[in-house]
N, C-alpha and C positions, 0 to 999 in steps of 0.2 A: 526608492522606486527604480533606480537605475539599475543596482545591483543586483535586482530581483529580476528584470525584464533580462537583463544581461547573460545574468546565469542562466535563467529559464530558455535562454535562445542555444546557449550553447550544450544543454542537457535534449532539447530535441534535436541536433544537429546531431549530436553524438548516438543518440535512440535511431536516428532513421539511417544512418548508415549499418548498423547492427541491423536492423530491421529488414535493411535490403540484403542479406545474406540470404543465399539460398541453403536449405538444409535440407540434401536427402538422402543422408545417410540411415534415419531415421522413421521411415513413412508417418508415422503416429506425430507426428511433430510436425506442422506447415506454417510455411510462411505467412509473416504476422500481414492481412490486411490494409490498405491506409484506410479505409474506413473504422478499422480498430484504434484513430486516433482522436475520431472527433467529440466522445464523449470527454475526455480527462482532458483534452484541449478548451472545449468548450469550460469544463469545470473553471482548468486554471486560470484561464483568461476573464471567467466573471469572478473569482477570486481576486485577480488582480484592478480590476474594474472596482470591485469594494473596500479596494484597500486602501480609504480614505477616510479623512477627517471629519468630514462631515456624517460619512456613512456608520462610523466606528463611535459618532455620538449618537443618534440614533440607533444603536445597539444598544449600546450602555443606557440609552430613555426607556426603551421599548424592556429591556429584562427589569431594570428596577423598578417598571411599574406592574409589570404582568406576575414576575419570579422569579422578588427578590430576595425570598428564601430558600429555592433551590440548591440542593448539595445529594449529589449520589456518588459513591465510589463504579457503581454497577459500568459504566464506563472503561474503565481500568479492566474489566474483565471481558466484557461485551467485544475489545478490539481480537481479543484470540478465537472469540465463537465459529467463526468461518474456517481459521488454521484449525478447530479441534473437528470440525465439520467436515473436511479436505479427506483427513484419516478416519474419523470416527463411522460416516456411512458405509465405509465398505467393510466396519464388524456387523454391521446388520444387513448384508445381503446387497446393498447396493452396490454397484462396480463401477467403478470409475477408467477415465481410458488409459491410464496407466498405473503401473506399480508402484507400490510402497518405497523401493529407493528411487527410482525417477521424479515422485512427486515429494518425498523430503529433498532430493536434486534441486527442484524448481524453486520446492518453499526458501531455501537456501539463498539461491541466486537471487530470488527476486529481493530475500532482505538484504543482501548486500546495495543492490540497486537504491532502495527506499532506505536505508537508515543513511547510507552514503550522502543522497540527495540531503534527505530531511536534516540531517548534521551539518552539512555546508548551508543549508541558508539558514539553518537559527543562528548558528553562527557570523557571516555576513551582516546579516540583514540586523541584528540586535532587535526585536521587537518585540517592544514592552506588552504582557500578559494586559489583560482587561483589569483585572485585581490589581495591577500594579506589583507583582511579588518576583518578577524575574524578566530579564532581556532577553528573552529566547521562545515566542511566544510564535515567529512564523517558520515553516505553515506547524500546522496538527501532527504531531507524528502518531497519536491514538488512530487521529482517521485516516492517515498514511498507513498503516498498518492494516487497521479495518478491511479497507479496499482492495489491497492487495489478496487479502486472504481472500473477500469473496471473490474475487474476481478468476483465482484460480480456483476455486469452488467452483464456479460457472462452467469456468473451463471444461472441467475433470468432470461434470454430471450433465453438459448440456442435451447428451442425447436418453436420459433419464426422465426427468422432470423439467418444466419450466419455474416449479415452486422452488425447487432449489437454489437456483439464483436468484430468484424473487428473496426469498427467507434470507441470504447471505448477505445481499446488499440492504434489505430494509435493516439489518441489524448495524451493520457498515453506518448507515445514513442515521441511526439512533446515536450510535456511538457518537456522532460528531456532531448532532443537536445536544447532547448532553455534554460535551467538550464546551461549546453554547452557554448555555443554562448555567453550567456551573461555574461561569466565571471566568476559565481558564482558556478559551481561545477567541478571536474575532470570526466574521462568517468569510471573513478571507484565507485566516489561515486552515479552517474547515474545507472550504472548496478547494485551494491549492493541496492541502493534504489528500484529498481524495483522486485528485487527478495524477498528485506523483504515486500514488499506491497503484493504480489503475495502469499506468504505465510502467512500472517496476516488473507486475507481474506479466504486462505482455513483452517485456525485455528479458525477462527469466525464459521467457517456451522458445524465443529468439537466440537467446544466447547456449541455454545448458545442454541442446545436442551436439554443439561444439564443444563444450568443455566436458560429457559423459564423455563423447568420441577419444580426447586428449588425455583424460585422465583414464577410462579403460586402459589405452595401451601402455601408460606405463607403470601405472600402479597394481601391486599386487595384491592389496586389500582390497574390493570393490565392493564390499559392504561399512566402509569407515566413512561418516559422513559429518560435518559439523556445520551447525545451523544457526547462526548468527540469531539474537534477539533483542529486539529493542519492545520496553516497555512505556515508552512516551517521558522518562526522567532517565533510563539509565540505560548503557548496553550491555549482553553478557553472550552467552553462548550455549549450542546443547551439543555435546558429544555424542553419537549414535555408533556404535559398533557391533555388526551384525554375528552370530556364529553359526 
């Protein structure tokens, strides 16, 4: 519990000084809110409030008597529905507030933010899956992932629809009840996976007007883009080059 409260002090320490940067090279880009902290605060903090023994048996009563034959992979795919959401509504007419490389920009940055996180406390922290099948159980990186995506879904459509963020996060918040159900996470490392994904991507709109700015001037490709991916067991990458 130490290492978790420790690290977790030292990742919003490090988020709010990023956060206090002013950015106006960019108009389409403002500065991130501190009201934009208190939901993925709140998340993490009753994540870490349930990160307990007594709580995590009462888990484990409450599934094996309700649904203890629960198994879906739908999960595994459910965390990308918002990143395919991000690109896929502006083939059908809807426009988001910015373009195709600025927003695989952000999708970028922000996974560095959330696998970054998410890898240093499975790591740390060693915490045993619910199943018992592996030490690396805190937090979720499914619903790390999730959250992230809708969250820049919300972002990029808020003057569109309110269904849209509605649709992005209900799918977010399935993802991580069925991370639940099936075994494979506690509802601590659920809720702390959803507050670092929620916070990844408001450090990604924080941080990549600074790094388009730095990387414009010296790079001569500004259509080569590479996008980090973690699918909740492994990392890999997508190479994007434009012509």
């Amino acid at each position: 519990m130490k290492k978790i409260i420790l690290f977790t002090t030292i990742i919003f320490s490090a988020l709010h000084s990023i956060f206090g940067q002013n950015h106006d090279h960019d108009s389409t880009f403002k500065k991130v809110p501190a009201t934009h902290f208190i939901a993925p605060l709140v998340l993490i903090g009753g994540g870490l409030i349930a990160n307990s023994t007594d709580f995590k048996n009462k888990q484990i009563s409450w599934r094996n008597q309700n649904y203890p034959d629960f198994k879906t992979k739908a999960d595994d795919l459910m965390q990308f529905a918002p990143h395919a959401a991000v690109f896929g509504l502006d083939w059908i007419g809807v426009k988001s507030k910015h373009g195709f490389n600025d927003k695989l920009g952000l999708m970028g940055t922000g996974m560095v933010f959330m696998i970054g996180t998410v890898m240093v406390l499975k790591e740390t922290t060693s915490e045993v899956r619910p199943d018992g099948s592996t030490p690396n159980s805190f937090p979720s990186g499914h619903t790390a992932n999730a959250f992230m995506g809708a969250t820049i879904l919300a972002k990029e459509y808020s003057g569109k629809s309110p269904l849209i963020a509605i649709g992005g996060y209900s799918v977010a918040t399935a993802t991580g009840v069925f991370r639940i159900l099936n075994n494979r996470h506690w509802a601590s490392d659920v809720l702390v996976g959803a507050g670092i994904g929620i916070l990844s991507a408001e450090a990604a709109y924080a941080v990549y007007p600074w790094l388009k700015e730095k990387i414009g001037k010296k790079g001569k490709n500004k259509n080569v883009a590479f996008v980090p991916v973690y699918d909740g067991y492994t990392m890999g990458g997508n190479l994007v080059i434009g012509f």
